[in-house]
C-alpha positions as a Markdown table, in Angstrom:
| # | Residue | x | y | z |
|---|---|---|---|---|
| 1 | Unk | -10.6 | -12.2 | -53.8 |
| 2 | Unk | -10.6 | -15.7 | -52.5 |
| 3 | Unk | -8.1 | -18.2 | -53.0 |
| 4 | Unk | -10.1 | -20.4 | -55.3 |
| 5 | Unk | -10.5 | -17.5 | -57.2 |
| 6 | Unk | -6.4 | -16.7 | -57.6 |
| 7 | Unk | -5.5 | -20.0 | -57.1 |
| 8 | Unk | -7.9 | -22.7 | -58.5 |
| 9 | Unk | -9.2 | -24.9 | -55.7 |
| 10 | Unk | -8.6 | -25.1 | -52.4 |
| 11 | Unk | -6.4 | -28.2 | -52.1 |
| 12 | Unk | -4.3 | -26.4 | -54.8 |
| 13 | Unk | -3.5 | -23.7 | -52.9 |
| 14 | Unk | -3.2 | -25.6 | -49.7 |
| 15 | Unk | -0.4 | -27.6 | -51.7 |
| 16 | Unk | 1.1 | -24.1 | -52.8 |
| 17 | Unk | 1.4 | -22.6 | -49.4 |
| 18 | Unk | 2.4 | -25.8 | -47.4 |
| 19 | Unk | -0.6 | -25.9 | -45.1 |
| 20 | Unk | -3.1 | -28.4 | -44.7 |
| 21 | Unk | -6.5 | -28.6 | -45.6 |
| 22 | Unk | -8.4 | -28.8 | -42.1 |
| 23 | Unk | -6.5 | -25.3 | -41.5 |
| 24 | Unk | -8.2 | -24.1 | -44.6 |
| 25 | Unk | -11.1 | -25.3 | -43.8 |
| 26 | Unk | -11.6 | -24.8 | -39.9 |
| 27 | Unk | -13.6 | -22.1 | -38.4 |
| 28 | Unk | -11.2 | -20.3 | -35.5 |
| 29 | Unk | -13.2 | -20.8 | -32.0 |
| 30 | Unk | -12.5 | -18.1 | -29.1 |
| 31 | Unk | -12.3 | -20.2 | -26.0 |
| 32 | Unk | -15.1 | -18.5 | -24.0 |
| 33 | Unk | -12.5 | -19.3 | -20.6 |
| 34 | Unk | -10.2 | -16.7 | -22.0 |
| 35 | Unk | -12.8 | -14.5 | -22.8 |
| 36 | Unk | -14.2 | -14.3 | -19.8 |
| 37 | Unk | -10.9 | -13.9 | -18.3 |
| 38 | Unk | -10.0 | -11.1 | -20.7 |
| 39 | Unk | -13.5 | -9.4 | -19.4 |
| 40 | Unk | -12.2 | -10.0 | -15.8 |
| 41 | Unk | -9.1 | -8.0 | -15.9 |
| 42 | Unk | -10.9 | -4.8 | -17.7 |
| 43 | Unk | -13.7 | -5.1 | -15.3 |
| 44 | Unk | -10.9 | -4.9 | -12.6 |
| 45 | Unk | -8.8 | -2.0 | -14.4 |
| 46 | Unk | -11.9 | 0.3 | -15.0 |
| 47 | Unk | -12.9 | -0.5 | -11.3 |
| 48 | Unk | -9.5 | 0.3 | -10.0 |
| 49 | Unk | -7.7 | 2.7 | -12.5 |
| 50 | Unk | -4.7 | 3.3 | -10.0 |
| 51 | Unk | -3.9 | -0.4 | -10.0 |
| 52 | Unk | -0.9 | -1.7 | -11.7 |
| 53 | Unk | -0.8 | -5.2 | -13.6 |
| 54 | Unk | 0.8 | -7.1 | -10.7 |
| 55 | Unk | -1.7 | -5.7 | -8.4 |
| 56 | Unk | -4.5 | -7.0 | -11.0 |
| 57 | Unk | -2.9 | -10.3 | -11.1 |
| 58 | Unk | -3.1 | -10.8 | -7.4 |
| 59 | Unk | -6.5 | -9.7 | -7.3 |
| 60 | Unk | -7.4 | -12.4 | -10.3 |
| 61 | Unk | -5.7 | -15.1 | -8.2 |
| 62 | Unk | -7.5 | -14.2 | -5.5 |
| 63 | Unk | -10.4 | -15.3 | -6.9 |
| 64 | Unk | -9.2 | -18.4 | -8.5 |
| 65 | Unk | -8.0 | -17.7 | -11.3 |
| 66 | Unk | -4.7 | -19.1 | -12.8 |
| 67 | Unk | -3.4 | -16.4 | -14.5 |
| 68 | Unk | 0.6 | -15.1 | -15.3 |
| 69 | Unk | 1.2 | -11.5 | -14.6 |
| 70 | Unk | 2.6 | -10.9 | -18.4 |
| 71 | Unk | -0.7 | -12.2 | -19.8 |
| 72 | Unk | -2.5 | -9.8 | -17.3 |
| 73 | Unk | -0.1 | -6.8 | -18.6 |
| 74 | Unk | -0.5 | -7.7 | -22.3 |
| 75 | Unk | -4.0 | -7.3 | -22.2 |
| 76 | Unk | -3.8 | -4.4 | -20.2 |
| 77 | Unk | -1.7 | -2.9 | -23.5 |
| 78 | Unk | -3.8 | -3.8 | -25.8 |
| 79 | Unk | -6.7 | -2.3 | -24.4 |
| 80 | Unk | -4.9 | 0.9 | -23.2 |
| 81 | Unk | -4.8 | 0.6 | -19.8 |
| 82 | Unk | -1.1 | 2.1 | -18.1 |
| 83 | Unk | -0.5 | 4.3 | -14.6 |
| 84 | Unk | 0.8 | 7.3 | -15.5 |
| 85 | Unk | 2.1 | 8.7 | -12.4 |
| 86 | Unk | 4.7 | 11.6 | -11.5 |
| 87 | Unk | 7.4 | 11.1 | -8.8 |
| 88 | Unk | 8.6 | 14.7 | -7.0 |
| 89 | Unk | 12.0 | 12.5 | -5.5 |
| 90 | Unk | 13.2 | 14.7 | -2.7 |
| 91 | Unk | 16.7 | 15.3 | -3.1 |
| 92 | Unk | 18.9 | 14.1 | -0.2 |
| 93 | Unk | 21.8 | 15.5 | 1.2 |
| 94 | Unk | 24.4 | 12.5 | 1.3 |
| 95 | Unk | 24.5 | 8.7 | 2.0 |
| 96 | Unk | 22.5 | 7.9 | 5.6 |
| 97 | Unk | 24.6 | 5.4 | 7.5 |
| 98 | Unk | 22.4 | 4.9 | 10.2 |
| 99 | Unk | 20.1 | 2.7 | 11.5 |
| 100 | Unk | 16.3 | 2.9 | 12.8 |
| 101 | Unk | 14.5 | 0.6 | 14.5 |
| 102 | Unk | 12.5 | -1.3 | 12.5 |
| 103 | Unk | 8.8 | -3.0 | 13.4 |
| 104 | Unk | 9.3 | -6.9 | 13.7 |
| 105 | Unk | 5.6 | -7.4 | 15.1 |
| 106 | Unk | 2.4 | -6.2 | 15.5 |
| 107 | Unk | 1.9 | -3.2 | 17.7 |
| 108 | Unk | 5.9 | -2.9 | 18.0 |
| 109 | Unk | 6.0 | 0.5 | 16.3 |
| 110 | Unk | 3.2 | 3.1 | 15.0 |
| 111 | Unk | 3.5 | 5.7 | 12.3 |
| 112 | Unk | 0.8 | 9.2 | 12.3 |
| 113 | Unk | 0.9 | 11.5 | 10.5 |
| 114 | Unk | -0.7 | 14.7 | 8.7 |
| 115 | Unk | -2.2 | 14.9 | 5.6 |
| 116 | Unk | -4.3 | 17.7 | 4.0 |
| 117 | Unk | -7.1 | 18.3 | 1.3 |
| 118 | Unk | -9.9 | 20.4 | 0.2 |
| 119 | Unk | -13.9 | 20.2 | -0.5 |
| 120 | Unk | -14.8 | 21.5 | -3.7 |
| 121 | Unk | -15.9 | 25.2 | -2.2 |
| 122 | Unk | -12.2 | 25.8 | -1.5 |
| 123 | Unk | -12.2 | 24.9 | 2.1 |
| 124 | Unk | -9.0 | 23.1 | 3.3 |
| 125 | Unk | -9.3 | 20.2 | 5.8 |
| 126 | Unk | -6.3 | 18.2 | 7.3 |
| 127 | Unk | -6.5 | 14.0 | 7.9 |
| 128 | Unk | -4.9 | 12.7 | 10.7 |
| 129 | Unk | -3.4 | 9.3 | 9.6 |
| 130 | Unk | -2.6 | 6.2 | 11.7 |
| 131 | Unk | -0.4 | 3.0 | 10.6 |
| 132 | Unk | 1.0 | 0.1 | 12.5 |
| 133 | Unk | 4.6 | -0.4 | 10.5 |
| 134 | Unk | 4.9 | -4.1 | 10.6 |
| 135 | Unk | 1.1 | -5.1 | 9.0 |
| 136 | Unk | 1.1 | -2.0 | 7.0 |
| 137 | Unk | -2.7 | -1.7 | 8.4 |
| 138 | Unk | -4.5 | 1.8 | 8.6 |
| 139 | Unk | -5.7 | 1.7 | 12.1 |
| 140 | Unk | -7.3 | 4.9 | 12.0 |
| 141 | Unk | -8.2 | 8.3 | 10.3 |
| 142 | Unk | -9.6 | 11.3 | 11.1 |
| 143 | Unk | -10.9 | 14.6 | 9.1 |
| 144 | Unk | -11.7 | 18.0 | 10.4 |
| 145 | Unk | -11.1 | 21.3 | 9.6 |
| 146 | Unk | -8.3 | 21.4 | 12.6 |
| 147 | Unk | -7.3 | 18.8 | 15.1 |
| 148 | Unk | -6.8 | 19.7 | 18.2 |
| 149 | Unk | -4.6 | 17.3 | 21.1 |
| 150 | Unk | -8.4 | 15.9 | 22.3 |
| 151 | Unk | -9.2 | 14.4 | 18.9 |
| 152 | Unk | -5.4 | 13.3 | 18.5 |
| 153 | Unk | -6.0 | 11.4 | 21.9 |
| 154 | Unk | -9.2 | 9.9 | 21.4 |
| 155 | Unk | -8.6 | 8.8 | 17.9 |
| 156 | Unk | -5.7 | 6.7 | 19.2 |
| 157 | Unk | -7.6 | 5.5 | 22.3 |
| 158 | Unk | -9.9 | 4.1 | 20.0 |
| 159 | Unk | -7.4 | 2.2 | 17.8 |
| 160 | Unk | -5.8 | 1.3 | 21.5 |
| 161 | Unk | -9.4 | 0.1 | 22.2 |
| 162 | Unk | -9.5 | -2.2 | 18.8 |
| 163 | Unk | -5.8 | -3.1 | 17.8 |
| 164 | Unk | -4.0 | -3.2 | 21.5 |
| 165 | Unk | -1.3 | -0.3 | 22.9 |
| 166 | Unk | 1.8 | -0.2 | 20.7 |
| 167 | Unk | 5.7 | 0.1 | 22.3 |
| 168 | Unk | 6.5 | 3.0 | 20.4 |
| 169 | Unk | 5.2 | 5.9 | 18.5 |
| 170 | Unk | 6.9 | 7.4 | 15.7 |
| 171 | Unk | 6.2 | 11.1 | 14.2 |
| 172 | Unk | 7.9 | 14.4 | 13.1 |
| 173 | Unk | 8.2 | 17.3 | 15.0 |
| 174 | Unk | 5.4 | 18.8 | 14.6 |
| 175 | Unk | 3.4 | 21.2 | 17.0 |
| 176 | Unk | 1.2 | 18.5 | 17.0 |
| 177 | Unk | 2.9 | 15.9 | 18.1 |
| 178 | Unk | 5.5 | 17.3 | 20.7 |
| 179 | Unk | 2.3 | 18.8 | 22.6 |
| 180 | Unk | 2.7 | 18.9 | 26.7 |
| 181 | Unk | -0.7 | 17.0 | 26.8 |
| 182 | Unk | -0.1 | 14.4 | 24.1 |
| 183 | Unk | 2.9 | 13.6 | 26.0 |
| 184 | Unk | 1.9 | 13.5 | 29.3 |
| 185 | Unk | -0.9 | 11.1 | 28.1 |
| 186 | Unk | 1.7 | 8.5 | 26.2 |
| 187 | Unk | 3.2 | 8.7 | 29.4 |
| 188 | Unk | 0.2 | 7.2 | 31.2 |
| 189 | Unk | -0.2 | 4.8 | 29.0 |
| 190 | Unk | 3.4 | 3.4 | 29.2 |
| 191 | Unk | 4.3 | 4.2 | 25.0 |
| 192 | Unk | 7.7 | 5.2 | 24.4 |
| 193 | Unk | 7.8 | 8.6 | 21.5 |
| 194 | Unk | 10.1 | 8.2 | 18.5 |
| 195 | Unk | 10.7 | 11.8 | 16.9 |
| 196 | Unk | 12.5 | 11.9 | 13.8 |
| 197 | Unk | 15.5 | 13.7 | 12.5 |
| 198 | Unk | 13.9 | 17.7 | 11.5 |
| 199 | Unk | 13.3 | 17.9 | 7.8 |
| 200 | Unk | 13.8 | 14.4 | 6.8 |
| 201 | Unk | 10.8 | 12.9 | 6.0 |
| 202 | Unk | 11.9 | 9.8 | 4.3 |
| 203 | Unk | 12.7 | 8.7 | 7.4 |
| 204 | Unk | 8.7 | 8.0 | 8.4 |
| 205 | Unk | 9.0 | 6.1 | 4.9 |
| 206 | Unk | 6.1 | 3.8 | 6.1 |
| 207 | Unk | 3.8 | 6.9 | 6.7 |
| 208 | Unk | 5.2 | 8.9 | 3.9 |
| 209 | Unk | 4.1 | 6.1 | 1.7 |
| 210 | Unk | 0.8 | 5.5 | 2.9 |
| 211 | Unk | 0.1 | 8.9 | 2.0 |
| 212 | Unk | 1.5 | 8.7 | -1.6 |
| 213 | Unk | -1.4 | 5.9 | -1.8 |
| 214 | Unk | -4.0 | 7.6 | -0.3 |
| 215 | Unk | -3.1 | 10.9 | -2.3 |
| 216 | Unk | -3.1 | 9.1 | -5.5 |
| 217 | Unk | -6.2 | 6.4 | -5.0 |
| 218 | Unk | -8.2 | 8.2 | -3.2 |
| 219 | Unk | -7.9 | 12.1 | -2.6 |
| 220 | Unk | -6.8 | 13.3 | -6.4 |
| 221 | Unk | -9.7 | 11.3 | -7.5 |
| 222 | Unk | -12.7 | 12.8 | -5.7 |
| 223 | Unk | -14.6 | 16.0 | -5.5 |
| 224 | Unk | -15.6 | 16.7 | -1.7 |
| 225 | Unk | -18.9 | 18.7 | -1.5 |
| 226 | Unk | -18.7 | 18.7 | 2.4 |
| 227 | Unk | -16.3 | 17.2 | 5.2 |
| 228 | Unk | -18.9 | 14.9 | 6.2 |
| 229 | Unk | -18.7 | 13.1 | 2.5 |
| 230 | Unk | -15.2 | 13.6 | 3.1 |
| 231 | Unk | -14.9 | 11.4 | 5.7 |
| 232 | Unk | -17.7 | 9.0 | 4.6 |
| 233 | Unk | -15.4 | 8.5 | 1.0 |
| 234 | Unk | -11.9 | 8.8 | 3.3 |
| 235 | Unk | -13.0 | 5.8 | 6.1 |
| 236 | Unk | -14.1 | 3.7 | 3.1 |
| 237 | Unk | -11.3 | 3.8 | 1.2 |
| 238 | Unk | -9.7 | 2.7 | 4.9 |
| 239 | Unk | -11.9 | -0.2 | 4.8 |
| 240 | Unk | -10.8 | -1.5 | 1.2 |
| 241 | Unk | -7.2 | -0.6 | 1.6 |
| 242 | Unk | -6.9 | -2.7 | 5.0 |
| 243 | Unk | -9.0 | -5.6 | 3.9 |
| 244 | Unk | -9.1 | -6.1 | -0.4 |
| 245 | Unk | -5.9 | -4.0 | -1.7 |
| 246 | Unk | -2.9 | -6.6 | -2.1 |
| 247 | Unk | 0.3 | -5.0 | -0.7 |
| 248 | Unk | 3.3 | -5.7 | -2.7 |
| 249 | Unk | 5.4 | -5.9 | 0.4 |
| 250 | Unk | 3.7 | -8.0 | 2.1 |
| 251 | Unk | 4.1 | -11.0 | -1.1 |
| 252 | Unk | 0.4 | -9.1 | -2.3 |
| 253 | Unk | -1.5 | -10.2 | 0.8 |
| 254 | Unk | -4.4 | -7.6 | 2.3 |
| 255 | Unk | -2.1 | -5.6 | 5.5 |
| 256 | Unk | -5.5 | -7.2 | 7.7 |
| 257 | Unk | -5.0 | -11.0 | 6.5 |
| 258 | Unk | -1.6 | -10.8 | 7.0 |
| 259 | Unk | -1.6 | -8.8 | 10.6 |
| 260 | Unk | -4.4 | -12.0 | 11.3 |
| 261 | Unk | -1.9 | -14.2 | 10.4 |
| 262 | Unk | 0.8 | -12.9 | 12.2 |
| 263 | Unk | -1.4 | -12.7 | 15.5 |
| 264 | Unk | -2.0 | -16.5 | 14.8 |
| 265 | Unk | 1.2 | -17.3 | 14.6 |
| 266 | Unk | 2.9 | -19.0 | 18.2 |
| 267 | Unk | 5.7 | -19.8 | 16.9 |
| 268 | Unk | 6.6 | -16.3 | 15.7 |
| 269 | Unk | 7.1 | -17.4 | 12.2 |
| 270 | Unk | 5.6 | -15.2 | 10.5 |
| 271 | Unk | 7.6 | -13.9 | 7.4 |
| 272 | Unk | 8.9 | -10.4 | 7.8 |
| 273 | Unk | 7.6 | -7.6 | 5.3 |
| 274 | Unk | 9.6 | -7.2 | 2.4 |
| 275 | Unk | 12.7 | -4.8 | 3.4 |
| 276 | Unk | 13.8 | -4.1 | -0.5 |
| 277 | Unk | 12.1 | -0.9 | -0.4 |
| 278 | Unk | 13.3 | 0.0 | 3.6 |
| 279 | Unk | 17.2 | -0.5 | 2.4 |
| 280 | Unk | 17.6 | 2.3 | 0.3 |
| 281 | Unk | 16.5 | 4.3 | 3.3 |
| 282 | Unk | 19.1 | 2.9 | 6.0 |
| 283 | Unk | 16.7 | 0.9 | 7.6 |
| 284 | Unk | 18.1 | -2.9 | 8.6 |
| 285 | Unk | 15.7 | -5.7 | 10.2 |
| 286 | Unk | 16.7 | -9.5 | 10.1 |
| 287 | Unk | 19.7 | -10.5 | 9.2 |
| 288 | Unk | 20.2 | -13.3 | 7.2 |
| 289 | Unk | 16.7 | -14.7 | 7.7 |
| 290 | Unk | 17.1 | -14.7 | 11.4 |
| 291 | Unk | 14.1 | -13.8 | 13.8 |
| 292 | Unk | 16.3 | -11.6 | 16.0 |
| 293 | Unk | 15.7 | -8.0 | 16.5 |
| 294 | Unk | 19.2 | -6.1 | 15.3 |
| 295 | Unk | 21.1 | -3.7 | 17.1 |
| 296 | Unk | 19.9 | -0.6 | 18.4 |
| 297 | Unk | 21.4 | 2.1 | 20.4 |
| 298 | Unk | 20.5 | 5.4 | 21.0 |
| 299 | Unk | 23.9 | 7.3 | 19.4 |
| 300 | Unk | 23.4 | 5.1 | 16.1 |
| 301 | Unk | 20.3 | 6.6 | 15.4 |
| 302 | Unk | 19.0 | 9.9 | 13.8 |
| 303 | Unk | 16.1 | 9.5 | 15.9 |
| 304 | Unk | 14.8 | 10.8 | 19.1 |
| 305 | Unk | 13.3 | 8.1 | 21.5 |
| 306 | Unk | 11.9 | 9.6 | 24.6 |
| 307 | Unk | 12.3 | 7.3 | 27.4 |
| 308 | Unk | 9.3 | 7.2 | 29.6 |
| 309 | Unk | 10.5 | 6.4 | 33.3 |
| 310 | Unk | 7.9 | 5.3 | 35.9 |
């Protein structure tokens, strides 16, 4: 029923619901901006499913948009689109009062790492990680069914090659990693070894997180048929994580524009990473906004640095 039908007329009924006429009477117009805009953020969310709304947002102002973050997640609502995703918290045994060292440049500390998956016959493969602490940058990964200390060495010879020698490794204790002949060739190449306490990863948070991404992004959303598709899908994702994935601690800039940035700076004012999510886990950079390294001795530490004399 319309409302000259229940009401009379239209002015009538506009005088009987306190509106005015040119409401009655004006045809609603979507602005094709918004629209467009609207289109923009699903075409984004089905693209990249794992993506949260503040991730989205960066992405949209990326590309010129100007655009709020709770606009982005009401949209995202309406049309259904939410991460759903599981955290297995480790359970730690007391409050860590210590203090690692903490990156405050490029190349100043490294992160590797294992990883493992499987194709889709069943076959399990492992993925040798590579991260540069400070920029957050993947520098390098490598897939194969087992990795011996060669392919450990030239993988990192090759990021050496590309991304310059780091000051310090950091890694667990793995057989890997504590190898006679990994060793001997760190030694040669002047970079100190930065073992962590036994059974406490969250103190390789940087690589541990890395990991969580790649896991959740990447690896629990493809099928392998092979390990050489494995490491075709692997080295892209690399690609897109290093140079069009906004980092939340790095204020959502790519880990490659901001490590570019940071190489460009003379001045070394470059803004540190974010350290919210490194003080929950005892780790203590700047202090106060200063540039200074902190503090750092060798009995204050739950880590193992292997002093390389020569």
């Amino acid at each position: 029923m319309s409302i000259k039908e229940g009401w009379g007329n239209g002015a009538q009924a506009c005088r009987a619901l306190g509106i005015a006429r040119s409401s009655y009477y004006h045809n609603g117009q979507k602005d094709p901006r918004k629209e467009q805009m609207k289109q923009e953020i699903i075409g984004l969310s089905e693209k990249h499913p794992r993506y949260g709304y503040r991730r989205i947002t960066a992405l949209l102002k990326r590309a010129g948009y100007k655009i709020n973050a709770k606009r982005v997640a009401r949209i995202r609502r309406e049309e259904g689109w939410k991460v759903y995703k599981k955290q297995n918290r480790i359970k730690r045994l007391g409050i860590s009062t210590t203090q690692r060292r903490r990156a405050l440049r490029n190349n100043e500390v490294w992160s590797w790492d294992f990883v493992w998956d499987q194709t889709e016959g069943g076959s399990r493969f492992r993925i040798l990680t590579l991260i540069d602490e400070y920029n957050r940058q993947c520098l390098a990964m490598y897939a194969n069914w087992s990795i011996r200390a060669e392919d450990v060495i030239r993988m990192v010879q090759e990021a050496i090659s590309r991304y310059g020698t780091p000051e310090h490794l950091r890694s667990d204790n793995g057989p890997e990693f504590i190898a006679y002949r990994i060793q001997d060739w760190l030694l040669s190449q002047q970079i100190k070894i930065m073992y962590i306490k036994p059974g406490s990863p969250w103190e390789n948070g940087h690589i541990e997180s890395f990991h969580d991404k790649l896991r959740d992004e990447c690896l629990n959303r493809e099928v392998f048929s092979s390990l050489q598709e494995a490491r075709i899908i692997i080295e892209g994702w690399r690609k897109e994580y290093n140079a069009f994935r906004p980092h939340s601690a790095l204020g959502y800039q790519t880990p490659q524009d901001y490590a570019q940035r940071c190489t460009k700076q003379s001045d070394g004012g470059c803004a540190p990473p974010n350290p919210a999510p490194l003080a929950a886990a005892g780790v203590q950079g700047e202090q106060g906004g200063g540039a200074t390294a902190p503090m750092w001795q060798e009995n204050q530490t739950t880590e193992t640095l292997v002093e390389l004399s020569f």
